[in-house]
C-alpha positions in Angstrom: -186.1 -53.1 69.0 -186.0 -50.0 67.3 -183.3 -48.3 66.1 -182.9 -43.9 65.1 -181.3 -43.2 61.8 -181.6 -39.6 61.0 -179.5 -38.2 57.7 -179.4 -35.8 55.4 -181.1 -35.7 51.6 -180.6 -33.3 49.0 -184.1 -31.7 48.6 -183.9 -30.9 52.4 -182.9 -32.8 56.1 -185.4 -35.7 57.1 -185.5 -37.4 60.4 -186.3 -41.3 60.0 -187.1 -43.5 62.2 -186.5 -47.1 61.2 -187.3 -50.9 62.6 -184.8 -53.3 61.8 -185.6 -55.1 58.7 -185.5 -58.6 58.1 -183.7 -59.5 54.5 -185.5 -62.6 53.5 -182.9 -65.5 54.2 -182.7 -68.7 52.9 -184.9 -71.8 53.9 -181.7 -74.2 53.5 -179.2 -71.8 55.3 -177.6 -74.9 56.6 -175.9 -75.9 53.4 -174.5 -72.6 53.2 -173.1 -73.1 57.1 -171.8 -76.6 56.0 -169.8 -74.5 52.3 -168.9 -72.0 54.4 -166.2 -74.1 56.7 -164.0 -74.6 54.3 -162.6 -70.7 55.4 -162.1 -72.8 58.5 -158.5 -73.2 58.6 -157.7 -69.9 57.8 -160.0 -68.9 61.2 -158.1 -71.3 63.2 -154.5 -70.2 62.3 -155.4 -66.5 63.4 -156.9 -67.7 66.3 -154.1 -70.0 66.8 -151.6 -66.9 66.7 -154.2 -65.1 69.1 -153.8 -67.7 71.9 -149.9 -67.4 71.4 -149.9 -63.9 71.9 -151.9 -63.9 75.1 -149.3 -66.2 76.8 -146.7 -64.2 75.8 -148.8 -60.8 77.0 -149.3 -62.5 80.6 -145.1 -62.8 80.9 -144.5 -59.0 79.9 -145.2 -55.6 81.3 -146.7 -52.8 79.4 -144.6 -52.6 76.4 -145.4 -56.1 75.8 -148.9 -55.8 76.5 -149.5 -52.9 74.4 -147.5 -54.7 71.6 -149.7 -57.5 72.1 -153.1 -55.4 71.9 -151.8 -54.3 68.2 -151.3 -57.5 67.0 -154.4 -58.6 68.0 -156.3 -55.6 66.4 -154.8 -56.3 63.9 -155.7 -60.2 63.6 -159.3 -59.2 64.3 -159.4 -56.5 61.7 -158.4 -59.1 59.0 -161.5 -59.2 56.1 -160.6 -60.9 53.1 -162.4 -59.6 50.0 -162.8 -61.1 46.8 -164.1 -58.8 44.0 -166.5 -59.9 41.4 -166.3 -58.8 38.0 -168.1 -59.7 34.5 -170.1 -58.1 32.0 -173.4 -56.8 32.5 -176.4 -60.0 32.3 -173.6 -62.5 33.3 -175.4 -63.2 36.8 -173.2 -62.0 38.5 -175.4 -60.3 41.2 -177.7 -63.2 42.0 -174.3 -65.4 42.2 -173.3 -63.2 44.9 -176.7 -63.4 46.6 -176.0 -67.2 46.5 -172.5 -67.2 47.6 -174.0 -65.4 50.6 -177.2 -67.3 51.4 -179.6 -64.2 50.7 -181.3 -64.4 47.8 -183.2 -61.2 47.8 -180.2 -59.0 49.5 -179.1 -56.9 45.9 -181.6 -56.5 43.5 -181.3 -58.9 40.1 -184.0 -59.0 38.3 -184.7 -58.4 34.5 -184.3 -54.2 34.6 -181.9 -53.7 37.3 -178.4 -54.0 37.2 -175.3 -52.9 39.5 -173.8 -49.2 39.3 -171.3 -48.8 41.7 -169.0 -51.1 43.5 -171.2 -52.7 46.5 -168.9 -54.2 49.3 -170.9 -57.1 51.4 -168.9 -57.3 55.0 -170.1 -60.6 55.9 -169.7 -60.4 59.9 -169.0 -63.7 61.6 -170.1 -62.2 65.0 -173.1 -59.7 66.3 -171.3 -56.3 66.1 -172.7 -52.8 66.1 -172.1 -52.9 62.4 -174.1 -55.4 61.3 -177.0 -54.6 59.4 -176.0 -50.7 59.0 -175.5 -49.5 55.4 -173.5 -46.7 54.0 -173.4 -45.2 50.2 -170.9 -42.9 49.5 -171.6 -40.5 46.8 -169.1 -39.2 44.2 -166.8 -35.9 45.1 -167.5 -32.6 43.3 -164.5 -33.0 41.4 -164.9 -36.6 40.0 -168.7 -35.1 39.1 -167.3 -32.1 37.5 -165.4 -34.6 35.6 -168.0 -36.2 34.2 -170.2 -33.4 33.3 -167.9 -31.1 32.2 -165.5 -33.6 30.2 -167.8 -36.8 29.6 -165.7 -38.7 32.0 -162.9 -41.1 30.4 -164.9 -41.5 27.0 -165.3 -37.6 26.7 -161.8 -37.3 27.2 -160.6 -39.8 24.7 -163.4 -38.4 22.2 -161.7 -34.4 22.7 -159.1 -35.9 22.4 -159.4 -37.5 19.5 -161.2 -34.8 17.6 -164.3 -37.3 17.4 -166.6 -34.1 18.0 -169.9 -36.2 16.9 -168.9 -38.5 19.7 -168.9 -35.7 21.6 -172.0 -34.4 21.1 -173.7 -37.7 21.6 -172.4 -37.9 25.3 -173.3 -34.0 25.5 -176.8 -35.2 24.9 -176.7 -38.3 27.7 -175.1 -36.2 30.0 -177.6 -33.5 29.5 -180.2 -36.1 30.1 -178.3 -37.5 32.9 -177.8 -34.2 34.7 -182.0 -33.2 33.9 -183.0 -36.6 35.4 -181.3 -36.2 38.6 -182.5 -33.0 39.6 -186.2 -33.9 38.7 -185.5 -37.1 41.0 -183.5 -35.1 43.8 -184.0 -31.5 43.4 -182.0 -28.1 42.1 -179.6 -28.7 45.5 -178.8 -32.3 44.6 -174.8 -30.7 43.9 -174.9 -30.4 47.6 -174.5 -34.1 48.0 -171.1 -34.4 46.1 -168.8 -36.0 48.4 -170.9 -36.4 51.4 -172.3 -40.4 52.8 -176.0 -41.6 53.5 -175.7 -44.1 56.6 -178.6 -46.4 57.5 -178.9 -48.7 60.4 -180.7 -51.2 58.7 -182.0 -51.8 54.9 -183.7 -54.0 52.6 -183.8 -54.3 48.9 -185.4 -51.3 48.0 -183.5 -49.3 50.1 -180.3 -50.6 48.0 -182.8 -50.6 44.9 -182.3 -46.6 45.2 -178.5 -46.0 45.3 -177.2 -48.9 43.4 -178.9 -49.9 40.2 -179.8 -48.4 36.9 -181.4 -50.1 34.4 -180.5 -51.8 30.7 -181.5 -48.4 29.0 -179.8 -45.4 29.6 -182.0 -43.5 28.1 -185.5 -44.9 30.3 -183.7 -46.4 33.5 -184.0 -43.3 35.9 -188.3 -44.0 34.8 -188.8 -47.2 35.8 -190.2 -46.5 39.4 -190.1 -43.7 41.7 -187.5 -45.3 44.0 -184.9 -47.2 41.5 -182.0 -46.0 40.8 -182.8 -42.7 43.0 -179.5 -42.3 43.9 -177.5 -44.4 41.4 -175.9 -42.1 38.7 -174.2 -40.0 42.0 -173.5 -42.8 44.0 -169.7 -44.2 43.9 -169.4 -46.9 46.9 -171.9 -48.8 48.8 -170.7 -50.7 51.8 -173.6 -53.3 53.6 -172.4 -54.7 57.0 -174.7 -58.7 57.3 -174.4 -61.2 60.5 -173.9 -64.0 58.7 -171.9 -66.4 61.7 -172.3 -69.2 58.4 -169.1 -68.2 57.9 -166.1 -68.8 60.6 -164.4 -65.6 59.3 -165.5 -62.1 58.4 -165.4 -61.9 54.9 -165.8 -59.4 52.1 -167.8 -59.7 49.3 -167.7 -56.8 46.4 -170.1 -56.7 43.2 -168.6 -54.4 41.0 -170.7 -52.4 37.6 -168.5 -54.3 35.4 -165.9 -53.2 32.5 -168.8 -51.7 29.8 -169.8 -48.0 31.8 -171.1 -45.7 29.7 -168.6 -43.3 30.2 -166.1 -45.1 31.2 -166.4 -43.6 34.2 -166.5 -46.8 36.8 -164.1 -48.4 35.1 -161.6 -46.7 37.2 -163.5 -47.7 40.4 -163.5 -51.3 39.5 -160.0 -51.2 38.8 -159.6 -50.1 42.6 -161.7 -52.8 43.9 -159.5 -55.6 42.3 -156.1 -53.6 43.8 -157.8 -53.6 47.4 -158.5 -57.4 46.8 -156.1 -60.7 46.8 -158.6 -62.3 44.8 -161.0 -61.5 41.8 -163.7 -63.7 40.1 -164.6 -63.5 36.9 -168.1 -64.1 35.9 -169.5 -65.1 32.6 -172.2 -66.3 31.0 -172.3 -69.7 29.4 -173.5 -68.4 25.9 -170.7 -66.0 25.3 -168.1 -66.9 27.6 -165.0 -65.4 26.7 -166.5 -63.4 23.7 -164.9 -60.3 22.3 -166.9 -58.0 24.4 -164.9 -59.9 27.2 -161.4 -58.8 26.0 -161.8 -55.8 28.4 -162.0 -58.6 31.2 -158.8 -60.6 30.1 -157.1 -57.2 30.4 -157.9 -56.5 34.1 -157.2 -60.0 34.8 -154.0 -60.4 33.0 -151.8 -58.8 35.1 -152.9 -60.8 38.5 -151.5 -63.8 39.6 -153.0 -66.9 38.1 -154.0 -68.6 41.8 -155.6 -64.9 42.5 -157.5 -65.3 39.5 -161.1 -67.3 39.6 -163.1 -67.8 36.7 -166.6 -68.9 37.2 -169.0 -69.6 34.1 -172.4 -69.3 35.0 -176.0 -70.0 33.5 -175.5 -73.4 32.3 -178.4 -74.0 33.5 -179.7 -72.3 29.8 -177.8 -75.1 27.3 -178.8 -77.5 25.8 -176.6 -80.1 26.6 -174.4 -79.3 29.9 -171.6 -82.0 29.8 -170.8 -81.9 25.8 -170.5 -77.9 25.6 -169.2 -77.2 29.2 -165.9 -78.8 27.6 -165.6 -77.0 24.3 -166.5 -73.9 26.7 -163.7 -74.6 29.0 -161.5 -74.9 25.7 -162.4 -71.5 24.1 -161.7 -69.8 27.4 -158.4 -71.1 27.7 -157.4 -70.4 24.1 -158.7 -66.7 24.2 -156.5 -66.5 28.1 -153.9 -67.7 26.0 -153.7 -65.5 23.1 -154.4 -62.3 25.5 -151.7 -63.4 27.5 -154.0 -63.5 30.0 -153.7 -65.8 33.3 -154.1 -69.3 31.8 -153.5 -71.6 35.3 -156.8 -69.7 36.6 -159.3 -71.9 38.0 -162.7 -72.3 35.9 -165.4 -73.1 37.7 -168.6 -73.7 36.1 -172.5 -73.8 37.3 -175.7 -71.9 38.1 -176.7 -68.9 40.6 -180.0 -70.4 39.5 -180.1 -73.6 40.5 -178.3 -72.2 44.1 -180.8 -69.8 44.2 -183.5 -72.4 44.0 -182.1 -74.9 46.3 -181.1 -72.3 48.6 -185.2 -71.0 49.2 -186.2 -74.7 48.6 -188.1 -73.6 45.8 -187.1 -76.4 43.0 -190.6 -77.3 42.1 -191.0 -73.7 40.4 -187.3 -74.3 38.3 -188.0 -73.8 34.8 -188.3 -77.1 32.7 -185.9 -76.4 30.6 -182.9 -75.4 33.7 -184.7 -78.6 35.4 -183.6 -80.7 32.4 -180.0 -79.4 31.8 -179.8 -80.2 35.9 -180.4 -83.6 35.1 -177.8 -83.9 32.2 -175.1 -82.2 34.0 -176.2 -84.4 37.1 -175.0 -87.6 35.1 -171.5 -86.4 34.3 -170.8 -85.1 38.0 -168.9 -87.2 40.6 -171.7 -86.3 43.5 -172.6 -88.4 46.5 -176.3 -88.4 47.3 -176.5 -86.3 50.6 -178.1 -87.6 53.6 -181.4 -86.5 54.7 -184.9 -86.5 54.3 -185.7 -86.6 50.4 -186.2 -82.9 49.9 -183.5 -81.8 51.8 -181.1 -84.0 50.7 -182.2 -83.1 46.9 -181.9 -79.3 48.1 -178.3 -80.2 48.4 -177.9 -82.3 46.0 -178.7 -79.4 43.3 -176.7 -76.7 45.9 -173.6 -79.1 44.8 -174.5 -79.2 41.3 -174.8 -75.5 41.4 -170.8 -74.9 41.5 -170.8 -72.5 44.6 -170.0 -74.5 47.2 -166.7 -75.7 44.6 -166.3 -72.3 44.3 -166.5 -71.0 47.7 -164.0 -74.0 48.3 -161.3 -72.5 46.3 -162.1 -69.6 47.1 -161.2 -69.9 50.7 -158.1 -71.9 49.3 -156.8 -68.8 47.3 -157.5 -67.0 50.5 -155.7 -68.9 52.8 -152.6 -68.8 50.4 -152.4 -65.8 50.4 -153.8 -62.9 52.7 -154.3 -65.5 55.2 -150.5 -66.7 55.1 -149.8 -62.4 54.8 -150.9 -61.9 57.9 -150.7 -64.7 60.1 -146.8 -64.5 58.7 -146.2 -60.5 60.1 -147.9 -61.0 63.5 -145.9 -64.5 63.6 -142.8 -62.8 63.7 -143.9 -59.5 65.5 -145.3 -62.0 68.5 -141.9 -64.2 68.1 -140.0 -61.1 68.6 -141.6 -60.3 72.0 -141.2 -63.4 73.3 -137.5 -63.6 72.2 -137.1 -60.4 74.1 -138.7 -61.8 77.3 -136.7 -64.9 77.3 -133.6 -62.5 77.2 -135.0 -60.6 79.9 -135.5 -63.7 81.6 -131.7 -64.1 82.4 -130.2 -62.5 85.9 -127.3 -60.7 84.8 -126.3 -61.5 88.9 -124.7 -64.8 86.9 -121.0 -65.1 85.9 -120.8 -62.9 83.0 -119.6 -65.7 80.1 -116.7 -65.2 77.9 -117.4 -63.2 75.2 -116.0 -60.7 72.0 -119.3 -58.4 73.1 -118.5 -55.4 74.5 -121.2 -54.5 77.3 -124.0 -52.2 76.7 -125.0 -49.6 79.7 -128.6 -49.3 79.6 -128.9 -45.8 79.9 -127.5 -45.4 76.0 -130.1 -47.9 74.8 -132.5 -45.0 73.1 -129.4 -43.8 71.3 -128.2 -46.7 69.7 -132.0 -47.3 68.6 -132.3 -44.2 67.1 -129.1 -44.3 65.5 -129.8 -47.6 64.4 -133.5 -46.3 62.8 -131.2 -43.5 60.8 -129.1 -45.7 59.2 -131.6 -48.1 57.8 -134.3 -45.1 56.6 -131.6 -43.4 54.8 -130.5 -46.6 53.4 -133.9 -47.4 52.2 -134.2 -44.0 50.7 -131.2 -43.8 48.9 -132.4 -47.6 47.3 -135.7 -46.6 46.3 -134.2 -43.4 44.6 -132.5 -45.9 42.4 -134.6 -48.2 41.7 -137.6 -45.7 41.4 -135.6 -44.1 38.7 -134.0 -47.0 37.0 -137.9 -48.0 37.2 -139.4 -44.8 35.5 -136.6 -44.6 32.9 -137.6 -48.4 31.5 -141.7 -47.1 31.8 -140.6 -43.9 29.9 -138.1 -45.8 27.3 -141.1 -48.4 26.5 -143.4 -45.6 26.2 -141.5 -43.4 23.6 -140.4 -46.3 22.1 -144.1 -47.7 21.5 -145.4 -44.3 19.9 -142.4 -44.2 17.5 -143.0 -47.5 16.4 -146.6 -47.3 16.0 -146.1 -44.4 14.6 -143.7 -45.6 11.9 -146.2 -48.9 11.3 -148.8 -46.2 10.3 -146.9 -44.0 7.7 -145.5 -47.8 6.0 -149.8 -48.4 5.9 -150.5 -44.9 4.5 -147.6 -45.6 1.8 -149.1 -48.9 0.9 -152.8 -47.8 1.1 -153.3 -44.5 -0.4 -157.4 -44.7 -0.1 -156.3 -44.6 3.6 -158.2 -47.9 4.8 -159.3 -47.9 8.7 -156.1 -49.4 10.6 -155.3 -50.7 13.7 -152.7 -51.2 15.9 -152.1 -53.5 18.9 -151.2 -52.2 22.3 -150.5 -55.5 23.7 -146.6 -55.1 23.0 -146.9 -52.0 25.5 -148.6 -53.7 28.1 -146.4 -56.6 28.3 -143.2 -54.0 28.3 -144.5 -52.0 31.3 -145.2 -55.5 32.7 -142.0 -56.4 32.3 -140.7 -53.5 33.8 -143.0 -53.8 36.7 -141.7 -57.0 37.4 -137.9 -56.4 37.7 -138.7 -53.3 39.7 -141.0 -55.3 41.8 -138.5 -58.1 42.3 -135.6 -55.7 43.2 -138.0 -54.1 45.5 -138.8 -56.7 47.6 -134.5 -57.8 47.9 -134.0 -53.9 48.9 -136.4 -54.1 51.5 -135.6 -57.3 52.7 -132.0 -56.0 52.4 -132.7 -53.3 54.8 -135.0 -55.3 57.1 -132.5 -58.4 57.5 -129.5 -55.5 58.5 -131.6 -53.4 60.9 -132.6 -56.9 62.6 -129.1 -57.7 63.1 -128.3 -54.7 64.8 -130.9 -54.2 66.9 -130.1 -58.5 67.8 -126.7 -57.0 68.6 -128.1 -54.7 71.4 -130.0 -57.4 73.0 -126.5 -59.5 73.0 -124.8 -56.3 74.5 -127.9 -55.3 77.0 -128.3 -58.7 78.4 -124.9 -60.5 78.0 -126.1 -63.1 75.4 -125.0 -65.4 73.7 -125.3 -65.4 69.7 -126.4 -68.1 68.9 -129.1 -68.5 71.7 -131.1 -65.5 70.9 -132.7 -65.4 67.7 -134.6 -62.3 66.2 -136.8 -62.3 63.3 -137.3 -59.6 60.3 -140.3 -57.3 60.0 -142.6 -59.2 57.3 -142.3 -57.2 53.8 -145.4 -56.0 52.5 -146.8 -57.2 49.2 -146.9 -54.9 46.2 -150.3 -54.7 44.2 -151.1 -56.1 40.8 -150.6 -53.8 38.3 -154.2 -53.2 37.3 -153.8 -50.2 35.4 -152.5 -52.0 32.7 -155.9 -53.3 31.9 -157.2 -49.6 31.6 -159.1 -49.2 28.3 -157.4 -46.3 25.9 -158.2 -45.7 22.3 -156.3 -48.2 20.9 -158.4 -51.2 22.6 -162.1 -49.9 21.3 -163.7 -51.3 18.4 -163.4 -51.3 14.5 -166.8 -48.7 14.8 -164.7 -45.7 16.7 -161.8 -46.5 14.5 -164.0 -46.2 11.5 -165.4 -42.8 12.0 -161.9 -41.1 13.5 -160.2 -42.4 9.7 -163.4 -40.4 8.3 -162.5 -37.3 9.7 -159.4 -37.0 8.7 -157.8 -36.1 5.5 -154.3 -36.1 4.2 -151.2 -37.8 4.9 -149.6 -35.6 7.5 -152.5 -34.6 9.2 -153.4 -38.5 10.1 -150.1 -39.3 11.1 -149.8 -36.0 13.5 -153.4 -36.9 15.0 -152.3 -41.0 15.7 -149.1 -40.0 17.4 -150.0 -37.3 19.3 -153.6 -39.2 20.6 -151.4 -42.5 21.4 -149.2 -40.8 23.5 -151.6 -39.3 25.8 -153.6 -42.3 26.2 -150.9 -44.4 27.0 -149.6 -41.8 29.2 -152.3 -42.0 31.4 -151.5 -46.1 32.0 -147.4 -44.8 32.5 -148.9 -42.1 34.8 -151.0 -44.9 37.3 -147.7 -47.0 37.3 -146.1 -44.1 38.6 -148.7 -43.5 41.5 -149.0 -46.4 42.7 -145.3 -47.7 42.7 -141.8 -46.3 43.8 -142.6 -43.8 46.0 -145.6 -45.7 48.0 -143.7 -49.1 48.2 -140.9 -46.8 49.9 -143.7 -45.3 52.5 -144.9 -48.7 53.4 -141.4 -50.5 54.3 -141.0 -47.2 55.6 -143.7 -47.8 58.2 -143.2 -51.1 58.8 -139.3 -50.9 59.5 -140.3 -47.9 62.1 -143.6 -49.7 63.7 -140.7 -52.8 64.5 -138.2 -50.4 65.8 -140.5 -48.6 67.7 -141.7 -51.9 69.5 -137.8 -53.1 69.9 -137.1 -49.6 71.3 -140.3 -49.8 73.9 -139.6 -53.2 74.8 -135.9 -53.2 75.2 -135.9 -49.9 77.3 -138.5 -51.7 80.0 -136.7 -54.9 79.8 -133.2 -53.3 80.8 -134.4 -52.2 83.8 -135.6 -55.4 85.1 -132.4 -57.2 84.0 -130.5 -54.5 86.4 -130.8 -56.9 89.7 -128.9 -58.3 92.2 -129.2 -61.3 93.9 -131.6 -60.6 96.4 -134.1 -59.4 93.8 -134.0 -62.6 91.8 -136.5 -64.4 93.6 -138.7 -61.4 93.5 -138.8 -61.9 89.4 -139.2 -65.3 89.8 -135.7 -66.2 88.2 -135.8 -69.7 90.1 -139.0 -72.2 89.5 -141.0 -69.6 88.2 -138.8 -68.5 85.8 -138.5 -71.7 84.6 -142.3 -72.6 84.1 -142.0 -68.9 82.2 -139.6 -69.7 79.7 -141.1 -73.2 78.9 -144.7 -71.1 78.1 -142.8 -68.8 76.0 -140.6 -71.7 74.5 -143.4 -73.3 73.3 -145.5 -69.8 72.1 -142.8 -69.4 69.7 -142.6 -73.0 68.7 -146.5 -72.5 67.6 -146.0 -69.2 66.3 -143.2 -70.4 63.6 -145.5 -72.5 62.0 -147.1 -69.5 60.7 -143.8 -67.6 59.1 -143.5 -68.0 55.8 -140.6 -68.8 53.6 -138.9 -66.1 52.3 -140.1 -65.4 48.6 -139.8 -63.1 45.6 -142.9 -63.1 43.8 -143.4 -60.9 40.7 -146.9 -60.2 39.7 -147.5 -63.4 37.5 
């Protein structure tokens, strides 16, 4: 079947007409489908919570029903991503290829290497997505940034005075800016900010927008088609059927932490925020080396069980089992003294070996990988897999490969967390409706029972709703305004406080060293103090809003009691789910104070005199660290407010819907109760919903305040 793609290039509009392309797959895609169940539980919750909903859909009218079609989308809109991260020749692309069961789907060979955050959208199902692609290019303003400033390391460089730093990134940029036209013509500005779509692709199609190569200076040369787009492009999104998996799934290779300019760095930072879990890739010969502090940055402020690290290419030592140990070891002391996330899971193993038993190529391995296979085969507690003898060696060496362990906890760190997130808020939302049929479900044409509750006329049911909605978003407001500013005063006080004293440690070194020595000081202590203030405002976020939640809950509970002549304690209503905060990322951003001894070197050469140094360090630290206080600023306080703020209204606008319809029926007399079925019927209803919600609070979580570590 053919499929038309037409889009627009920068040298002029093309019309292309494409077939759909097959992505070479893997000979031994079975041992993939066999991994891939572990994300098997998570699938059947949701679906589990799907089912529930239905029967409680069939009992209601619309109200329910369009409730009930949100909570659905929303269950089938869930796509847990995991973003890969690691330095550049860790392997980190071909793992992904593995992890995916296509080989040859992103480019990894010798030149090549990822630019831009790729997002996989593995598709469990045949949708009209899958095998469209879509690369997003940067905006005129982020491109403006770069060329006109040098991007992050420009800015740092002005800022520091460093102007023969400058005038080296002048040069690359120059280069950078010459290359691109020559590949894409004089209108190639005209692509800022716009998308390429494609209904199908292949590895040189991706080839084009999302790889460079290892020299700056030669990359854009190495063929007419690599890297085409790859020094404008900012996103690439690939939609693959791949029904191996029982869940849709989201996989994103990121550039890494060493750009250039700097200039990604930002991007990747995003991609861990949009993700619940990151893995960290790095290579067996210099795992954990100080070219990798950039890494323990990023991952120090996530959650340890959000936090995979997986060492690959021990296929390339020596001896597998003796220095996989003393590996394991140096990683967890660096974690340690980085304060970095030391309970994170290490996985170690080989994309090569998947890669290899994956195609059922094992017979070209190198002799060298083939013998380290061997040694680390001895040491690992393996069944022999049943089978024919190639196949079952195929999976043998898939095992000793380390993806399916890691796919396994994977799927684990998953399930605790988005999975719980979500199956948790559409547990309650779907509890809710059923509560509000069962109540529904009574005929007030009973004897009214003997109660403290005064009676509620239907007709003022919108009014006490709305009132009910004012009250709890001013309350909310006036909490956040609080602890937002309680929240930027301990960012600010940290902040001044920092400068002064690394200030002050500077003037004591200048009085002790008068040939002015290079220097250096730590910004760890500043990290861990917006941390820490991240924390308590995080934790007293989460009581506010459940604060808030909890009390809007009740009284909307109250109105059911009132509207239906209930009883207390037989009518239960449960809280909108709070919504989780992001890790605090931005801490790991690099500023001046985290680059080498080299760039330290040559800023002490350009400076002379006493004063003049002292002036320089204060004023630079304080505007790089600003720009970390700024990010915590943006992302939290004001946001956290919006999102409560939209959950709180999304539940009150479904108890408002719902409790309006229901009053109406409940407004019967006798002779209309066997029209609503309020004898046998009604009976065989409230068992269904009975046991909906029995299912349904299997998935509702225990209340928690997490902070981000």
């Amino acid at each position: 079947m053919k499929i038309e793609n037409k889009f627009e290039v920068a040298d002029g509009v093309s019309t292309e007409t494409e077939t759909d392309r097959q992505i070479p797959k893997a000979a031994n895609i079975g041992m993939l489908r066999d991994s891939g169940k572990v994300f098997g539980q998570m699938s059947q919750n949701l679906d589990e919570i799907d089912s529930s909903i239905d029967v409680i859909a069939s009992h209601g009218e619309r109200s329910v029903a369009v409730a009930a079609r949100k909570m659905k989308s929303r269950l089938r809109q869930v796509e847990p991503s995991v973003t890969m991260i690691g330095q550049v020749k860790s392997g980190k692309t071909t793992l992904v290829n593995a992890m995916i069961g296509m080989p040859h789907l992103l480019p990894a060979d010798v030149n090549p290497w990822t630019s831009v955050v790729t997002s996989i959208h593995l598709q469990k199902e045949q949708t009209p997505y899958c095998g469209k692609a879509v690369f997003r290019f940067f905006g005129e303003d982020e491109w403006d940034r770069l060329m006109s400033r040098g991007g992050r390391f420009g800015e740092l460089a002005g800022r520091a005075g460093a102007d023969d730093d400058l005038e080296r990134v002048a040069r690359q940029l120059e280069s950078m800016r010459e290359k691109s036209k020559r590949r894409l013509g004089r209108k190639f500005e005209l692509m800022m900010g716009q998308e390429h779509k494609y209904n199908s692709f292949d590895e040189e199609l991706i080839e084009r927008y999302v790889c460079l190569g290892d020299d700056f200076e030669t990359s854009y040369d190495l063929s007419p088609s690599q890297g085409r787009f790859a020094d404008i492009t900012k996103s690439a999104d690939l939609y693959v059927y791949r029904p191996e998996f029982p869940m849709n799934l989201c996989i994103r290779d990121t550039p890494g932490v060493n750009d250039t300019f700097m200039m990604r760095e930002q991007i990747t930072i995003q991609a861990i925020r949009g993700s619940r879990t990151c893995v960290v890739v790095l290579s067996a010969h210099q795992a954990m080396s100080s070219v990798d502090l950039a890494l323990v940055r990023l991952i120090a402020n996530i959650q340890s069980r959000n936090v995979v690290i997986f060492v690959n290419r021990i296929d390339e030592l020596t001896d597998p089992a003796r220095q996989v140990e003393e590996i394991r070891a140096s990683i967890r002391e660096t974690i340690r003294e980085h304060r970095g996330p030391e309970d994170a899971e290490i996985v170690f193993g080989s994309a090569y070996w998947a890669t290899h038993a994956l195609c059922g190529t094992l017979d070209q391995m190198d002799a060298a990988s083939s013998a380290a296979m061997l040694l680390w085969a001895e040491t690992q507690d393996i069944a022999w897999p049943e089978g024919d003898e190639g196949s079952a060696t195929d999976r043998m060496i898939w095992e000793l490969s380390g993806v399916p362990r890691l796919l396994e906890v994977l799927s684990d760190r998953l399930h605790r967390s988005i999975g719980r997130e979500v199956a948790d808020g559409v547990a309650r939302s779907a509890i809710n409706l059923a509560s509000s049929l069962e109540a529904s479900l009574v005929p007030t044409a009973r004897p009214r029972i003997e109660s403290n509750v005064i009676p509620l006329n239907p007709k003022s049911l919108p009014g006490e709703l709305e009132r009910i909605e004012s009250r709890a978003i001013a309350e909310l407001t006036e909490k956040f305004e609080a602890l937002t500013g309680d929240f930027y005063h301990r960012l600010e006080h940290a902040h001044d406080g920092f400068t002064k004293r690394a200030t002050a440690a500077l003037t004591a070194h200048l009085e002790k060293n008068v040939e002015m020595t290079a220097w250096h000081y730590d910004p760890t202590g500043l990290r861990v103090l917006f941390r820490s203030a991240f924390q308590v405002y995080a934790s007293r976020a989460r009581s506010t809003i459940n604060d808030v939640f909890e009390n809007a809950t009740a009284e909307v509970r109250e109105l059911y009691a009132r509207a239906f002549d209930l009883e207390d304690s037989t009518f239960s209503l449960e809280p909108p789910a709070i919504p989780e905060f992001p890790p605090p990322v931005i801490l790991g951003k690099t500023i001046a104070l985290d680059l080498g001894g080299g760039w330290w070197s040559r800023w002490w050469k350009r400076r002379r005199g006493y004063k003049a140094i002292a002036k320089d360090f204060s004023n630079m630290i304080h505007e790089e660290t600003r720009s970390i206080l700024d990010g915590l600023k943006e992302d939290y306080g004001d946001a956290n407010r919006d999102a409560a703020e939209k959950i709180l209204r999304e539940f009150l606008s479904v108890q408002h819907n719902v409790l309006v319809e229901l009053s109406t029926r409940s407004d019967v007399g006798e002779k209309d109760i066997a029209e609503f079925g309020f004898g046998e019927e009604r009976q065989l209803k409230a068992e269904a919903l009975k046991h909906a919600k029995k299912t349904l609070s299997k998935h509702v979580a225990p209340a928690e305040m997490e902070t981000c570590r």
